[in-house]
N, C-alpha and C positions, 0 to 999 in steps of 0.2 A: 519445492514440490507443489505445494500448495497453489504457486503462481500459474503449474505449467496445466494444474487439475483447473485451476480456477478460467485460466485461458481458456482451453476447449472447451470446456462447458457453456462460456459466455460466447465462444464462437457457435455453438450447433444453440445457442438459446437464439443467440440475434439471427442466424439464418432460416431459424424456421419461426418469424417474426416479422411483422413490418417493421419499416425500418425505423429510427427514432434518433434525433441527438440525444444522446447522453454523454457523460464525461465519466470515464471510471480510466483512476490513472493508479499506477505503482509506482512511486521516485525512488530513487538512494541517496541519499546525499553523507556527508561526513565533517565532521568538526572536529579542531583539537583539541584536546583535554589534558590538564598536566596530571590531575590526580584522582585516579580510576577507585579508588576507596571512598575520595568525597561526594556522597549521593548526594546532596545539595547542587554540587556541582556539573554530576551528570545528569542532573533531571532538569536543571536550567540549560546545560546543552545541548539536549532532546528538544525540551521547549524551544529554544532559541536555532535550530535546525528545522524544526516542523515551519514557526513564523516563518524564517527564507523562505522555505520553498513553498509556502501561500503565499506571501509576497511577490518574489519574483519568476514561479518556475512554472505557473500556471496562471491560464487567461477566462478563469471559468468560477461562480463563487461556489464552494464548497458544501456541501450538508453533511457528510459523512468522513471525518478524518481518522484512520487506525491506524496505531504504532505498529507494525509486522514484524517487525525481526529490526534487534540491536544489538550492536558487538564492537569490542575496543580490540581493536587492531593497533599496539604498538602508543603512540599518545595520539590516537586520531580514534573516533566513535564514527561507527558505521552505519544510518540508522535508515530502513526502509518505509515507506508512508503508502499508505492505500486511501487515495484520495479520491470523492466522487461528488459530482452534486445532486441533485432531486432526483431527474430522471436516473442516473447513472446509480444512485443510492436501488432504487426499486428495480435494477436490472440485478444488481448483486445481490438483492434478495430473493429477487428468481433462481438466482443460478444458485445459493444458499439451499433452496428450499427443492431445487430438482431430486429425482432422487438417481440420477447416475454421476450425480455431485458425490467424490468419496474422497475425500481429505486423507483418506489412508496409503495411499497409493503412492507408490515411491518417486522422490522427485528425480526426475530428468537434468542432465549439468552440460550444456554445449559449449 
């Protein structure tokens, strides 16, 4: 929900804006895990799933990494990353700081 509020607000922010590169990106990626009880072992990884995809899923250096949403689906962890760098950091906190920004708003599932 949050992605599809977060979307249009950063769409109607950048359109009535010049234009700017920024990088503001959502990944998912997923890792297996044997044992969903051992927090040691799913916070190494989380960690070890966020490093991939700064390493290899993006071509831009980051300022702004957030864990969004994680879930163990079966032995595999599902874990979503909101990723941005400088400029792209200071667009999401435009679109944070709008006020027809409403986080309450039910998400949409296509």
């Amino acid at each position: 929900m949050r992605r599809v509020v977060a979307a249009i607000a950063l769409g109607l922010v950048l359109m009535s804006s010049v234009p700017v590169s920024a990088y503001l990106v959502e990944v998912t990626t997923s890792v297996a895990i044997e044992d969903t009880e051992d927090q040691l072992q799913l916070q190494s990884a989380i960690r070890g799933a966020i490093d991939n995809v700064l390493q290899d899923a993006i071509a831009f250096t980051p300022t702004l990494v957030v864990l969004t949403h994680a879930a163990v689906v079966g032995d595999r962890l599902y874990v979503r990353v909101l990723i941005a760098d400088q400029d792209g950091e200071r667009t999401f906190e435009t679109l944070l700081d709008s006020p027809e920004f409403d986080p309450s708003t039910t998400e949409l599932r296509i």
